[in-house]
C-alpha positions as CSV (number, residue, x, y, z in Angstrom):
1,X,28.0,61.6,68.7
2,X,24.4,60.4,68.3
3,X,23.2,59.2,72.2
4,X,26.8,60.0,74.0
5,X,27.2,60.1,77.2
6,X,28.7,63.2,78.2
7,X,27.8,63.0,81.9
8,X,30.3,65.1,84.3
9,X,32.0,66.3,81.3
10,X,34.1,69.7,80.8
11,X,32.8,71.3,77.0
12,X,33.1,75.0,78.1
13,X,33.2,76.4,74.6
14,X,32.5,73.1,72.9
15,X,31.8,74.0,69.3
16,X,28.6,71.7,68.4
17,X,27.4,73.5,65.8
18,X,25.7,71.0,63.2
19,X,26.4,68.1,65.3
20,X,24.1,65.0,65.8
21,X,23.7,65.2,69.5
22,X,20.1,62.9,69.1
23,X,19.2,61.4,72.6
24,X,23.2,62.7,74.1
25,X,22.9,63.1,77.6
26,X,24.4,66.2,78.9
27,X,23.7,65.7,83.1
28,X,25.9,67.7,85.4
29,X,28.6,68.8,82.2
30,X,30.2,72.3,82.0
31,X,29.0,73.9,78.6
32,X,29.1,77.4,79.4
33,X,30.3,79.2,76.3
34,X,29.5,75.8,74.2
35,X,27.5,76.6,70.6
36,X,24.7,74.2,69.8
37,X,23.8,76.6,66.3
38,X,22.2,73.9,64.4
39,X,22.6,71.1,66.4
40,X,20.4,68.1,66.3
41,X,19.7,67.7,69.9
42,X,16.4,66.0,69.6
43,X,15.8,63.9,72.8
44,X,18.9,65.0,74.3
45,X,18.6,65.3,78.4
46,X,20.2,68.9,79.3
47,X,18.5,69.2,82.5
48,X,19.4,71.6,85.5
49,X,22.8,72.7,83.4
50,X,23.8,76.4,83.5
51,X,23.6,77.3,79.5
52,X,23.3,80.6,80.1
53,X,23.8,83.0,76.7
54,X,25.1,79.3,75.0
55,X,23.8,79.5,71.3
56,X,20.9,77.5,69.8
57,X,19.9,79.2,66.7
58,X,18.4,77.0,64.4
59,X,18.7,73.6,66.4
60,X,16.6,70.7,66.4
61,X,15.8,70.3,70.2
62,X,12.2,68.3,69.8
63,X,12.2,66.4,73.0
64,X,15.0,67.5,74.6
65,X,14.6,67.8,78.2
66,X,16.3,71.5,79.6
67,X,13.8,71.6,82.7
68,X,15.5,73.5,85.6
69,X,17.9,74.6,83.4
70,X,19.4,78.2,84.0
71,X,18.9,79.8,79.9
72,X,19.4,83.2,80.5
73,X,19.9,85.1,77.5
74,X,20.4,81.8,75.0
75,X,20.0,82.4,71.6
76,X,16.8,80.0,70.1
77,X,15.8,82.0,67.1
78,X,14.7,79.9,64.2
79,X,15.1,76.5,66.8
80,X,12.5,73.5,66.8
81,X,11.8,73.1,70.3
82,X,8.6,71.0,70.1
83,X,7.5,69.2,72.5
84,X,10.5,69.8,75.0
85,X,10.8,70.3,78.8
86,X,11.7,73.5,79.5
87,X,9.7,73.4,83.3
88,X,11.3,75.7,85.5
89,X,14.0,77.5,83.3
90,X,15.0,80.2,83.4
91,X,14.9,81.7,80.3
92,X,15.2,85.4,81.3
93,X,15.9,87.7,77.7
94,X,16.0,84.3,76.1
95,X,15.6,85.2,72.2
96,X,12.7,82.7,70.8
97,X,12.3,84.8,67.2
98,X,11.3,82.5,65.0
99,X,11.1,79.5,67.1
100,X,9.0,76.5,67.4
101,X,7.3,76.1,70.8
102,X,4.4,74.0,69.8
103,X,3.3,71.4,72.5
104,X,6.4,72.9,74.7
105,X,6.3,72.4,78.3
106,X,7.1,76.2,79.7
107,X,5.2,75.8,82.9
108,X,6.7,77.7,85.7
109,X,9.5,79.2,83.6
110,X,10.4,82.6,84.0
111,X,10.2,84.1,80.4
112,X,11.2,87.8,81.4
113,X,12.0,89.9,79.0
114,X,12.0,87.0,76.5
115,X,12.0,87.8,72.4
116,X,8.9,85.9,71.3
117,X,8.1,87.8,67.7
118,X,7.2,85.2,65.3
119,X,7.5,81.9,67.3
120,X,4.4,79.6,66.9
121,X,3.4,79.0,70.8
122,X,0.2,76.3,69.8
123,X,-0.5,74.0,72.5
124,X,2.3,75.1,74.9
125,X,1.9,74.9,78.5
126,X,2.5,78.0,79.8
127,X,1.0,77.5,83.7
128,X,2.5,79.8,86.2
129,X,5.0,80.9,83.7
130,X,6.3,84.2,84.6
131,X,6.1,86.4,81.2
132,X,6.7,89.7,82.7
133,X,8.0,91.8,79.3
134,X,6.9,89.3,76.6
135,X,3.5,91.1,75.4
136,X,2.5,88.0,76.5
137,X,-0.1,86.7,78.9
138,X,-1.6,83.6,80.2
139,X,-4.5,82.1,82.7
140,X,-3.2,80.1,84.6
């Protein structure tokens, strides 16, 4: 399934888990109660989609573009995330234990309540990120 197209498509409770899904384009698809646990999703384009509570424990998402995406409560403990667009999620009790942020783009993303313990945050961008509940804080 490495770089499908999967554009308008209806995966509600799509099991994905361990899936190549490198550079698969996910635009304006239903994948609410779809699991992603292990997934390689690296480059994949998941913008804007509602993945609220959708499970990504342990996936490879380095690249992957999930920039206005609505996160709320996901599951990304253990997940690679580097270098990905998460601009303007909402990622509200979204569980990072674990995680890889490192060179993330989190800017503007509302964060509240999010579990962060033990995910490595290095060189993420976290301007006007709301991070109300994390422990967390930032400048800018």
């Amino acid at each position: 399934m490495r770089g499908a197209d999967f554009s308008g498509a209806n995966l509600r409770n799509t099991d994905f888990r361990n899936a190549d899904l490198r550079g698969a384009s996910f635009i304006d698809a239903e994948c609410s109660g779809a699991s992603f646990g292990g997934a390689f999703l690296a480059g994949a384009i998941l913008s804007g989609l509602d993945l609220s509570a959708v499970d990504f424990r342990g996936a490879d998402l380095r690249g992957a573009t999930l920039c206005n995406a609505s996160l709320h409560q996901a599951d990304f403990s253990n997940a690679n995330l580097s270098g990905a667009d998460l601009s303007r999620a909402d990622l509200e009790e979204a569980n990072f234990e674990g995680a890889i942020l490192r060179g993330t783009n989190l800017e503007r993303a509302t964060l509240v309540c999010a579990r962060l313990e033990g995910a490595v945050l290095a060189g993420a961008l976290l301007t006007e990120a709301c991070l109300e509940g994390t422990g967390l804080t930032t400048n800018g």
